[in-house]
N, C-alpha and C positions, 0 to 999 in steps of 0.2 A: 294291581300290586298294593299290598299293603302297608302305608308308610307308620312306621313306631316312632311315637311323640317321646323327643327324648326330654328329661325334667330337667329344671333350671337347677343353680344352685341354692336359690332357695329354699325349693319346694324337696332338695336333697336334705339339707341342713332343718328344714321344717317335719322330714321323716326321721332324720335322725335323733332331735328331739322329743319328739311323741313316743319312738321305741325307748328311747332311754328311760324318759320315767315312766312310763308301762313298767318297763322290766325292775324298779327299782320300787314299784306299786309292788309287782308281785311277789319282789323279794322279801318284802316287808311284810305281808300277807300270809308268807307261808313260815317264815322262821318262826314264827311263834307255834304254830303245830308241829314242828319239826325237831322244836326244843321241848312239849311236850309228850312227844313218842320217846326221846334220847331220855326225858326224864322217867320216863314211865318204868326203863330199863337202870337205872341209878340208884346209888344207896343213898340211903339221906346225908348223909353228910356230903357227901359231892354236891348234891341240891342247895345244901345252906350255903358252903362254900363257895361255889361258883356260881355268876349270879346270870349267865348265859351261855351254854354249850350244844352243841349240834351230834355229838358222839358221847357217854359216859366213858372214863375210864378206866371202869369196873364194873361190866355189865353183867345185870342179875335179872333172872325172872322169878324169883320168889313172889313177887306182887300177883303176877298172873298165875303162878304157880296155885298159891291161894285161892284167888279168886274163880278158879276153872275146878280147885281139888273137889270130888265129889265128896270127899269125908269129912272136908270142910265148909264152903260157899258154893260149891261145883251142882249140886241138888237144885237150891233155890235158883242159881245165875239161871241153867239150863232151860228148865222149867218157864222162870221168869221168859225168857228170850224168844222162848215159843209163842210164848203168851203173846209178848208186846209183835211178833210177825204177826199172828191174826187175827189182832186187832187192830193193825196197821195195815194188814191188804182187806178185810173186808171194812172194817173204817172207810179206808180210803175209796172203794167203789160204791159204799154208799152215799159217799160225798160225790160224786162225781154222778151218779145216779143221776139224785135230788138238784144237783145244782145244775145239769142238762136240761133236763126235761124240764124243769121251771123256766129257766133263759129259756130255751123254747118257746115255751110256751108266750112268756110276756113278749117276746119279739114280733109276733104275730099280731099285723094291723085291725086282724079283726075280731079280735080276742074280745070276748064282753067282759067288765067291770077289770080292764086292762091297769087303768090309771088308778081305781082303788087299790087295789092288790101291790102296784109298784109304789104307791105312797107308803102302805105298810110295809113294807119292805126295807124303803130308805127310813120311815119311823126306827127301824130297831138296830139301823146302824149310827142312832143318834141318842137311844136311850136303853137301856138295860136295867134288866131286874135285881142285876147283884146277885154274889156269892149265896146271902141266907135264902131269900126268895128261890133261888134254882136248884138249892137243895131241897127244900121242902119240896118243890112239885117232881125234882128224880126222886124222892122217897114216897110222895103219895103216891106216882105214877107204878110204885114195885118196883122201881128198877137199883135199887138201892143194895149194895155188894152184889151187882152182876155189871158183866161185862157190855150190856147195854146203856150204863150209866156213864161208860166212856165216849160211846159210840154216837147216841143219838142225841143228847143235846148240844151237840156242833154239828149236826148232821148233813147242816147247808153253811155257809157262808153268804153273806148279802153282800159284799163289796164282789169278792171271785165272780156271784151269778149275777153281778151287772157286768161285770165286764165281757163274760162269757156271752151274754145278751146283747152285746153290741155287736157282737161277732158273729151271731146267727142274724142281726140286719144286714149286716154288708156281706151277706152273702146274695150270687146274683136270683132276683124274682124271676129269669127266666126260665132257672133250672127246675123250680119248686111250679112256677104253669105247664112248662113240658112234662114234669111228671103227672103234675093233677091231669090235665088232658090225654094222657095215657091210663088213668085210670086208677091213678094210685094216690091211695087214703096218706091223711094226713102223719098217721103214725110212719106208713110208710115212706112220706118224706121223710122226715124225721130220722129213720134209721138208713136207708138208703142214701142220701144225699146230703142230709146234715151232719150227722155224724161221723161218715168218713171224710166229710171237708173240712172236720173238727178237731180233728188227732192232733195236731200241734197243739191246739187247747187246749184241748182238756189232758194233755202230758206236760204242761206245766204245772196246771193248776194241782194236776194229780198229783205231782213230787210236792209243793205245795203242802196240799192235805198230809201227806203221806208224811213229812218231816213235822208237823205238828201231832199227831198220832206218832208218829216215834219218843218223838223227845215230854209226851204228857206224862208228866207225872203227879200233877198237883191236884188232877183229877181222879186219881185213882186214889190218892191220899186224903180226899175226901168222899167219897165214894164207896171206897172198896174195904171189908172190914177182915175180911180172911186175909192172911197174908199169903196161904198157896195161890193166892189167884193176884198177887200182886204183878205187876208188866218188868221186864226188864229195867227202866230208869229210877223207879221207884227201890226195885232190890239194890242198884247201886248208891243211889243215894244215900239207903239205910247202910249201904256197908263203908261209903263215910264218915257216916256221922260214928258207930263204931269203932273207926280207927282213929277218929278223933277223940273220944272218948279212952281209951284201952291204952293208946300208946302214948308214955312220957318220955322212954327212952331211945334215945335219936342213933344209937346202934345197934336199934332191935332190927332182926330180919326185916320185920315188914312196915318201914317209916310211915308215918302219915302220909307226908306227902307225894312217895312212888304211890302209894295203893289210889290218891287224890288223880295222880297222872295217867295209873293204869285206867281207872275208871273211863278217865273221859276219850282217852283212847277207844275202849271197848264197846262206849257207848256212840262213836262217832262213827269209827269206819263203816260201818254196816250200811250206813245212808250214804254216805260217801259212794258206795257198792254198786246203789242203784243210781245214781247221778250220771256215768257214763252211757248206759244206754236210752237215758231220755235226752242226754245231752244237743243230739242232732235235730231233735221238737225243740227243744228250751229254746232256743237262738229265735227258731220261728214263729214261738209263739208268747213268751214273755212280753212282749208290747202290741199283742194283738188282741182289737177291742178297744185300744186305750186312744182313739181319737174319733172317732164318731159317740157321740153321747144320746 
C-alpha cells in the first residue's frame, strides 16, 4: 500500500510563499508587454495621458494599418520579413552545423592538436578584432552588401560550442564502443548516436542563434548597402526613426509613439511564435553542459 506524506504547515506556508512571488514575478514581467500591445492599439494622446493601461480606450489600427499598407510601408515590411525568415533559419542551421561538429570534434580524447585548437578558441572569447577590423576582412572577403555578411561572421559561437562540448563528454563511452565495434565510422557515431542524444541541445542553443539573427540589425546597417535587401528590424527601425522625424503633431493619425509600439509588437511576436514549440527541449537543455568542464 502506498502511504502519502502528508506536508507540515510549514512546508505549506513555504509553498505558499514561493507561488506568491512567482506569480507577482510574473505579473511584473508581462504588464509591461501587455501595456505595449494596448499601446500599440492607442492614440497618442491616451499614451501621453495615461501613464499605464492594459486596454486603450479608443482603439485604432491606423499604426498597423500603415505599416502592413502595400502603397505605403506594406512593400518594404513584406519583403523585409521574408528576408530576415531566411536569414534566420539558414543563419540559424548554419550555426548549429559549425558549432556541432566542432564540440564534436574537441570532445573526442583522441583528437590530435586537441588543446591547441581549444586554446584558440577560448583566445577569441577573450579578445576581438573590433567593428573596423571585421569590416574590412567582410569587405575584402566579398561578402560586403550580401546576405552572407550577416550570416557568416557569427557563424559559430565559442561560449554555446564549449558548452555543447561538454555535453557530447558526458555522453556514455559505451554507446560510441558499441557502435565502433559494430562497425560504424566515426561520422556515423556522430549522426547516429550523438546527435539524436543532442536535440535538447542544440534546440536551445538553436532558439538562441535564431533570436540573435532575428533581432540583428546593426549588422545589416553596416553591411548591407541596398535597401531592397535590408531584414525586417532594420526596415523598422528606419520606420521609426521616420516617425520620429515627420511627426510634431500629437493628433495626427499616426503618433510617434503608437507606430514606436506597433513596431516592437511586430517585431517580437514572430519569435515568440517559435518559442512554444522548442519550449519542451528548452527546460532540458538550457543547463545542459553547464557542469562538467
Amino acid at each position: 500500500m502506498i502511504s502519502i506524506k502528508r506536508k507540515s504547515i510549514g512546508d505549506v506556508i513555504g509553498d505558499v510563499v514561493i507561488y506568491t512571488l512567482l506569480t507577482i514575478l510574473a505579473i511584473i514581467m508581462v504588464i509591461p508587454f501587455i501595456y505595449v500591445i494596448a499601446a500599440s492599439f492607442a492614440p497618442e494622446y491616451e499614451i501621453q495621458t495615461r501613464p499605464l493601461f492594459l486596454f486603450p480606450n479608443e482603439p485604432t489600427l491606423d499604426a498597423y494599418a500603415r505599416i502592413f499598407d502595400p502603397a505605403d510601408m506594406g512593400g518594404k515590411v513584406f519583403r523585409s520579413l521574408g528576408i530576415s525568415v531566411c536569414v534566420t533559419a539558414i543563419g540559424t542551421l548554419i550555426n548549429l552545423f559549425f558549432t556541432a561538429t566542432m564540440a564534436y570534434g574537441l570532445s573526442r580524447k583522441n583528437l590530435v592538436g586537441k588543446k591547441p585548437l581549444l586554446n584558440m578558441v577560448l583566445f577569441t572569447m577573450v579578445f576581438g578584432g573590433g567593428m573596423i577590423p571585421t569590416f574590412l576582412v567582410v569587405k575584402s572577403l566579398g561578402m560586403y552588401d550580401t546576405y552572407a555578411a550577416l550570416i557568416l561572421p557569427g557563424a559559430i559561437s565559442a561560449y554555446n560550442m564549449l558548452i555543447v562540448r561538454n555535453f557530447f563528454m558526458d555522453l556514455p563511452q559505451g554507446l560510441e564502443e558499441a557502435a565502433s565495434i559494430d562497425g560504424c565510422s566515426d561520422i556515423g557515431i556522430f549522426v547516429k548516436i550523438a546527435l539524436p542524444l543532442s536535440l535538447p541541445c542544440l534546440a536551445t542553443f538553436g532558439l538562441f542563434y535564431a533570436v540573435g539573427h532575428w533581432n540583428n540589425y546593426f549588422g545589416a546597417l553596416l553591411y548591407l548597402n541596398d535597401q531592397n535587401k535590408y531584414p525586417f528590424q532594420l526596415v523598422l527601425r528606419n520606420i521609426v526613426m521616420q516617425s520620429q522625424e515627420t511627426q510634431t503633431d500629437p493628433n495626427a493619425l499616426i503618433p510617434e509613439d503608437t507606430m514606436k509600439m506597433a513596431v516592437i509588437v511586430i517585431g517580437t511576436v514572430p519569435i515568440l511564435i517559435v518559442y512554444p514549440f522548442l519550449q519542451k527541449h528548452f527546460a532540458a537543455g538550457v543547463m545542459v553542459g553547464a557542469i562538467k568542464g
